[in-house]
C-alpha positions as CSV (number, residue, x, y, z in Angstrom):
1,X,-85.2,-8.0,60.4
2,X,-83.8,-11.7,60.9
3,X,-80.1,-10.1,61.2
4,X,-81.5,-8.6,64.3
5,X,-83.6,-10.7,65.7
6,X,-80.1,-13.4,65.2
7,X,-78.4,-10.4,67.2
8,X,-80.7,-10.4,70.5
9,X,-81.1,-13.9,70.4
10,X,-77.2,-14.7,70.3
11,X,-77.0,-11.6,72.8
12,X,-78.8,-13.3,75.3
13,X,-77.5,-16.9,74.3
14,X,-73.6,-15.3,75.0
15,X,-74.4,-13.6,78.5
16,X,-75.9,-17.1,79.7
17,X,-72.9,-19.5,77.9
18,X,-69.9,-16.8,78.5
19,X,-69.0,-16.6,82.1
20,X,-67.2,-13.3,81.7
21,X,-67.3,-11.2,78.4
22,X,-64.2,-8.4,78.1
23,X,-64.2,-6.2,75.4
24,X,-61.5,-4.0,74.4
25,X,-60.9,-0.8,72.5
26,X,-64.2,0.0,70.8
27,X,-62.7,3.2,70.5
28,X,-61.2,2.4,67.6
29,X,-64.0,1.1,65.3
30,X,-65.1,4.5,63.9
31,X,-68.6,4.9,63.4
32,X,-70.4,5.2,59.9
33,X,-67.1,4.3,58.3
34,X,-65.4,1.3,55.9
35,X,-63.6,-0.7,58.3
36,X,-61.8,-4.2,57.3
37,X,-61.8,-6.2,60.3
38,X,-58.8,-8.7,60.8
39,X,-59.1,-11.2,63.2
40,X,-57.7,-15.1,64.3
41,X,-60.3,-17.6,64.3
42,X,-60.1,-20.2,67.2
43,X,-63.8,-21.5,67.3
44,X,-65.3,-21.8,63.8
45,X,-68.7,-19.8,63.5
46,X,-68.6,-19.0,67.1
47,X,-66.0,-16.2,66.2
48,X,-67.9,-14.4,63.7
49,X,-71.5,-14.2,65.8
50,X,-69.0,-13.0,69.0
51,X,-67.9,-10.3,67.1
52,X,-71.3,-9.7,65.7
53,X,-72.8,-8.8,68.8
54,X,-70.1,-7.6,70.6
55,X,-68.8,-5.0,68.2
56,X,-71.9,-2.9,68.3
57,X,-72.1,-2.2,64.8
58,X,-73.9,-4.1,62.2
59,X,-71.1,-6.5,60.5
60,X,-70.5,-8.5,57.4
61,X,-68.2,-11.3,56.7
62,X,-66.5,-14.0,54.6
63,X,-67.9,-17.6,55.1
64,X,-66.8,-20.5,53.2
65,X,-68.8,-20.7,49.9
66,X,-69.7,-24.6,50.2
67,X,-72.4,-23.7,52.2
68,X,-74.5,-21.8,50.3
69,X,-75.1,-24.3,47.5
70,X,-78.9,-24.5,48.3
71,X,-80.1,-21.7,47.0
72,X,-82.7,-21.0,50.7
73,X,-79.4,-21.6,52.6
74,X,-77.9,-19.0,50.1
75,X,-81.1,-16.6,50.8
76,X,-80.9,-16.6,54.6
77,X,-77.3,-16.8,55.1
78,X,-77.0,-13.6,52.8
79,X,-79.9,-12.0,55.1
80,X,-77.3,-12.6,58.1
81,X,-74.5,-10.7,56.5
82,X,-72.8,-14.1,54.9
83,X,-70.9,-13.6,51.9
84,X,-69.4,-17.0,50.6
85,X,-65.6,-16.9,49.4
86,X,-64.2,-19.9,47.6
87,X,-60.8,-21.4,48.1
88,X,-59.1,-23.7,45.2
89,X,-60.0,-26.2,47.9
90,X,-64.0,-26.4,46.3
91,X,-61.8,-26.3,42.9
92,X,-60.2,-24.1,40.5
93,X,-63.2,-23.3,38.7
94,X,-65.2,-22.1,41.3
95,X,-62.3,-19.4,42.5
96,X,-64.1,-17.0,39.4
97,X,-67.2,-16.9,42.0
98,X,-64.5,-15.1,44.4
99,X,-64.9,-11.6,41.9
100,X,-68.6,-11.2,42.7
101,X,-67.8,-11.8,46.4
102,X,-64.9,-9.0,46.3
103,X,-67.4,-6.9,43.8
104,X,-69.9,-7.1,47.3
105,X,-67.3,-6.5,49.7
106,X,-66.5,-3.3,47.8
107,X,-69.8,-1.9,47.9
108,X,-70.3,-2.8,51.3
109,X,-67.2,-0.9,52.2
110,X,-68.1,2.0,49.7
111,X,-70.8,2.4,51.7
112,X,-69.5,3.1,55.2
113,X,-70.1,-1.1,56.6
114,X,-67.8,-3.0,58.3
115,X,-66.8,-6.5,56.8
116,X,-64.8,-9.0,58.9
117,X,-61.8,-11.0,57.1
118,X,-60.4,-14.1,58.9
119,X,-56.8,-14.7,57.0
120,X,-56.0,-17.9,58.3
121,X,-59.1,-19.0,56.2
122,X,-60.2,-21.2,58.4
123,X,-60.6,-22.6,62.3
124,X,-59.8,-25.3,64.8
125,X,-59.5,-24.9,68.4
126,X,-56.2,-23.9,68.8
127,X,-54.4,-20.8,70.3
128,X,-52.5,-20.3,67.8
129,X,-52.3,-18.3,65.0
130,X,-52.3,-20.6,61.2
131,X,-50.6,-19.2,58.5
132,X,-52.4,-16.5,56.9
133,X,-53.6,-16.4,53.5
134,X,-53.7,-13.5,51.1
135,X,-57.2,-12.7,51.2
136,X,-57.5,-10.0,53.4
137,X,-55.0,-8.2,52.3
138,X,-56.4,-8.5,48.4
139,X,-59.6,-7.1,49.7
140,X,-58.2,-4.2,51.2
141,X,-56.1,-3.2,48.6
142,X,-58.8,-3.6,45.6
143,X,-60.7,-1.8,48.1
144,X,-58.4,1.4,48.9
145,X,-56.7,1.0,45.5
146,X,-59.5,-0.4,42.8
147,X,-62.4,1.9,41.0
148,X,-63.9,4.2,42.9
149,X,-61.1,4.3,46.1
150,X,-62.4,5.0,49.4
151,X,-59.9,7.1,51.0
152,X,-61.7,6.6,54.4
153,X,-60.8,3.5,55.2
154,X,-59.5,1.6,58.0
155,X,-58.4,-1.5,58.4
156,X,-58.2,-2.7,62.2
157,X,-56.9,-6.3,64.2
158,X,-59.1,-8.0,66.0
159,X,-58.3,-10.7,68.5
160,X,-60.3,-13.1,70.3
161,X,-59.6,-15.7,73.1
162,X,-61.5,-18.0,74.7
163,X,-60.2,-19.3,78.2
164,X,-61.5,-22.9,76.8
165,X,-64.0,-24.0,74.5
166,X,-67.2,-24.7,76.2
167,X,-70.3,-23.4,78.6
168,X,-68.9,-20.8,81.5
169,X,-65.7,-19.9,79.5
170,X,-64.5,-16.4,79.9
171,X,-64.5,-14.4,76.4
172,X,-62.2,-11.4,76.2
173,X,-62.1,-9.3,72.5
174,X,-59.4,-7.1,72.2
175,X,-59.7,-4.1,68.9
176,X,-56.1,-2.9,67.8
């Protein structure tokens, strides 16, 4: 219910901010099936919610775990599809937390959802791309490859761009 009501509100809030919105190959985000969504991450949050609404299918993703250290943020953000991933950044202990978060992006997959990875594990406003870190591919193979495989699943390149960062920018989203 509050994923939802996030999705028409951020709906409307995009059509207003973006001044053009161009979305690309839909086509090839299969419907009712595991997808691993790789995409570049030039404006923090932003990125995620574009996707979100844009997309047209309900989507999950990895969010820096820091965040969810009280446990309503941890109730809400969960409600809004946020599962927190650790880096050795919040310290070496904490990386253990990261099984539970791959345990849930297996399931989610399992199940026919779509969960968005950014690799360069983080954002600034930049054009280009970071280095990327080995997360993604880690969840996609303990995903194809761990217990109970899903041989159905697809693993697809996003990329967004932003024509600057601020009210009346043009959005484009390009799948593939």
């Amino acid at each position: 219910m509050l994923y939802r009501f996030a999705y028409v509100l951020m709906w409307v809030t995009f059509r207003i901010f973006f001044r053009r919105i161009d979305v690309i190959g839909l086509e090839k985000l299969p419907k009712g099936k595991p997808v691993i969504l790789i995409a570049n991450h030039p404006a923090s949050f932003l990125d995620a919610m574009v996707l979100a609404v844009f997309l047209r299918r309900s989507l999950h993703f990895y969010v820096r775990g820091d965040i969810f250290s009280h446990p309503l943020a941890y109730r809400i953000l969960t409600i809004l599809h946020m599962i927190p991933i650790y880096s050795k950044e919040h310290g070496d202990g904490i990386l253990e937390k990261n099984k539970r978060t791959f345990d849930r992006g297996r399931k989610l997959l399992s199940k026919g959802k779509m969960l968005l990875v950014f690799p360069e594990g983080f954002s600034r406003l930049s054009k280009e791309l970071a280095p990327l870190k080995k997360g993604a591919a880690r969840v996609a193979l303990q995903t194809a490859f761990g217990d109970g495989q899903i041989t159905d699943l697809y693993i697809q390149s996003i990329a967004i761009n932003y024509s600057w960062h601020g009210r009346g920018a043009s959005l484009f989203i390009r799948v593939g």
